[in-house]
N, C-alpha and C positions, 0 to 999 in steps of 0.2 A: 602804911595804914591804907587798906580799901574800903571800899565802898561796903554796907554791910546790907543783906539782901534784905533784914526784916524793917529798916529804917529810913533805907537809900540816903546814908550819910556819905558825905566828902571828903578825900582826904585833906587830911591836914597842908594849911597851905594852899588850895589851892580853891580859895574864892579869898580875896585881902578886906582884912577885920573894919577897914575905911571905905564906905560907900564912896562910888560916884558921885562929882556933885549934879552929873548928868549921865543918864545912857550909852554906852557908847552904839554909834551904830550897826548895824547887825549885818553883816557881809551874808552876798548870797554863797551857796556852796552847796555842793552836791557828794553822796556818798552812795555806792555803790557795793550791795552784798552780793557777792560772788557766789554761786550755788555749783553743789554738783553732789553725784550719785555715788556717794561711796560704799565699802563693802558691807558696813552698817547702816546706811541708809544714809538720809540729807546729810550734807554737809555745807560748813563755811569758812570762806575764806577771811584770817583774821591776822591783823601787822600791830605787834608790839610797839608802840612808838618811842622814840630815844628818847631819856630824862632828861629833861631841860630845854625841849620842844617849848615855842612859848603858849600852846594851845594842846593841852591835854599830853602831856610830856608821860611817859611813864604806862599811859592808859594802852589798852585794848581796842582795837576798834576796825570798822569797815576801811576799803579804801577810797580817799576822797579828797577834798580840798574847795576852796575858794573859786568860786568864777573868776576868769582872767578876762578881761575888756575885748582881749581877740578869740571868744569863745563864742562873741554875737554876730561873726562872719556871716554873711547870706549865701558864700558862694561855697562854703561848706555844699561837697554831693551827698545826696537823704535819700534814704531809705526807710517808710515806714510809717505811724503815725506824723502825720504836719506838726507845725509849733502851734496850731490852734486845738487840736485835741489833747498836746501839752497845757497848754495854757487852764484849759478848763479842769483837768485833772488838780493841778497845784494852785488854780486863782490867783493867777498870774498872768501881763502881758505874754501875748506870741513873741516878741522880743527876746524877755528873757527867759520865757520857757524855751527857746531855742537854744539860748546860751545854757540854761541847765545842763540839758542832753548831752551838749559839745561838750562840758565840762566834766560830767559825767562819763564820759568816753575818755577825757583826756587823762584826766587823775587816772584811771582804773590802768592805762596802757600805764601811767609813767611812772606810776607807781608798783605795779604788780605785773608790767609786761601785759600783760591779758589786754587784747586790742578787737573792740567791737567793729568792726569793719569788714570789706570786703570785697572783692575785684567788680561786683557787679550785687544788685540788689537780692539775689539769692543764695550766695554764698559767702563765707566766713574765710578770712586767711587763717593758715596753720600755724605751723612753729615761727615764732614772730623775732627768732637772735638775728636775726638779717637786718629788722629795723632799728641793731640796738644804737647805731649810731644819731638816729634820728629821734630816737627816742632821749636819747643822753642831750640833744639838743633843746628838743621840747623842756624837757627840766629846766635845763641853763635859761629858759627861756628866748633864745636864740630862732626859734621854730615854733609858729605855731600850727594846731591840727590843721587849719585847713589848706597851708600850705604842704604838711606833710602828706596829707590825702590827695592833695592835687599831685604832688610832682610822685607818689605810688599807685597816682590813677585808680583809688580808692576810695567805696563810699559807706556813709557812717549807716552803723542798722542799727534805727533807733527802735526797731520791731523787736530787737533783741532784750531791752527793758522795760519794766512794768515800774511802774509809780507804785509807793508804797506806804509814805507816810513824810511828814514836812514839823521839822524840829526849829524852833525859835530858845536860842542860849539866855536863860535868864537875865533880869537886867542890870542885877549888884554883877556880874561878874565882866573883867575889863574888855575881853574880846568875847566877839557876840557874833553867831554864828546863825542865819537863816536858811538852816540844810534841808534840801529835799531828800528823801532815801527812793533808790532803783533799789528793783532787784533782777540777778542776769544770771543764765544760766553759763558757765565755763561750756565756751566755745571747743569743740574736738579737733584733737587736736593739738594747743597750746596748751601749756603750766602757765600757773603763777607762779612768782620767782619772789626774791627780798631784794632784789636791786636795785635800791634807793636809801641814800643817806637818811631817812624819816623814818626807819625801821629799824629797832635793835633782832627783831624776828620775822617772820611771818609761817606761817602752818595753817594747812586744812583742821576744822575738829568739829564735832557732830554739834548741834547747838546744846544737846544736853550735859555733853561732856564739857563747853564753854563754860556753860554756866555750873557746871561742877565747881569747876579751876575756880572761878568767883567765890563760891559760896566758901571754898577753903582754903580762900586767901593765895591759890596761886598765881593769879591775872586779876588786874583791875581793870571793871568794866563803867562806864558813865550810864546814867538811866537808860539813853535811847539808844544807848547799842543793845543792854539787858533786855529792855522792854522787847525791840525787834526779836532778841532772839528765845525768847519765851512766846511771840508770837511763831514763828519758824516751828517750835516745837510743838502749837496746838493742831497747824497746818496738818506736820507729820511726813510730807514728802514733797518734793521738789514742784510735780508736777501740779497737789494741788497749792502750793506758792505761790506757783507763777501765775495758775488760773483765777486764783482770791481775785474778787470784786472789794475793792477798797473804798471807805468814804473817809477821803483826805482832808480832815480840818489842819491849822494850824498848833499845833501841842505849845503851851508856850508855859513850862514851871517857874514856880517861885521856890523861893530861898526863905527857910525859917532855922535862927538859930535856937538849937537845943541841945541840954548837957556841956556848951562849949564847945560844939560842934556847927557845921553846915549841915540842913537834910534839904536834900528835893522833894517840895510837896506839889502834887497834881493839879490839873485844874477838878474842880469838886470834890476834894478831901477836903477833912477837915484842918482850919487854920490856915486853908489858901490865901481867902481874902485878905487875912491880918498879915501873911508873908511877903519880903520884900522883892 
């Protein structure tokens, strides 16, 4: 059962019929849409996740993850916007808009290989199978980015991503997610790859054709990866994507049940206020 485009209901199972008897708290995270110029025009990069994942199992989505406590390293080398033009972008400490960015870099390598980085502030590494050892570390978590940037005398370009919009995971549901969304253009040079256990796939596909796969039941999509990529196709191409001027509120939906079902309602539709 997915997600249906006219009602943005949920599948079955996956928000539990027993409220919280509190919130739980809402982890930072960052997710990162992958851009690039295909024969058809925009594309994005998108990883099936394995069922039984304990956060969006089964689902569609960018690549991304949780901030990890050594992603607020200072001695990370930067390239780019500071963590205070961060900061203002997301309304957020420079702290942990710093940590966003690192974390944002980190997911996107460790999970799709694709590595924002670079021997010196102008240039991008290429084919990145060389780091796959250091990369298979990072996972295990054994390594973190700023140690692997140091000892490849490598610096992170955070000029490579653009701020794009900042999702807060409703509050009936048990893990809760405060994700920023980048968006980056695929470095030349490097592939994304599916080499990571968190993926039963991963594939390029236009966002029109994504949200095809949704509307006919091939891929299940969550609000704000849909949302995103309905915006991607008002855009219409990469370049003005990346150039959008954004105002980044906080998106923070409610949960109404109806028919026996979960739907996600917006903030300013109707039945928000009354949703839990």
């Amino acid at each position: 059962m997915v997600l249906l485009p006219e009602d943005r209901s949920l599948p079955t199972g996956f928000v539990p019929e027993t409220p919280p008897q509190q919130p739980a708290e809402a982890k930072d995270a960052a997710t990162v849409v992958l851009l690039r110029n295909g024969t058809t025009g925009l594309e994005v990069f998108l990883q099936r996740r394995v069922k039984g994942m304990p956060f969006a199992g089964g689902m569609t989505v960018f690549p991304g993850g949780g901030v990890d406590q050594r992603d607020a390293d200072t001695s990370v080398a930067w390239s780019g916007p500071d963590a205070q033009w961060w900061a203002a972008r997301f309304d957020c400490s420079p702290e942990l808009a710093r940590a966003l960015v690192c974390a944002a870099v980190r997911e996107t390598f460790e999970e799709s290989g694709v590595l924002l980085a670079g021997p010196d502030t102008a240039t991008v590494v290429g084919e990145t199978s060389r780091y796959a050892e250091a990369r298979a570390a990072m996972v295990a978590r054994n390594l973190s980015l700023a140690e692997f940037l140091a000892d490849e005398r490598l610096v992170l370009r955070a000029d490579l991503l653009r701020p794009w919009a900042n999702w807060l995971t409703p509050e009936r549901e048990p893990r809760r997610y405060d994700t920023r969304f980048f968006l980056a253009a695929m470095p030349e040079g490097q592939r994304a790859d599916a080499v990571t256990t968190e993926a039963a796939e991963a594939y390029w596909a236009t966002p029109e054709q994504a949200l095809a796969d949704f509307a006919e039941g091939r891929c299940h999509l969550l609000p704000p990866t849909r949302i995103t990529l309905d915006e991607l196709v008002e855009c219409g191409s990469m370049a003005a994507a990346l150039a959008a001027e954004r105002t980044l509120g906080k998106i923070s939906p409610k949960l109404v049940r109806r028919n026996g079902r979960w739907h996600v309602v917006m903030p300013g539709e109707p039945g928000f206020e009354e949703a839990n």
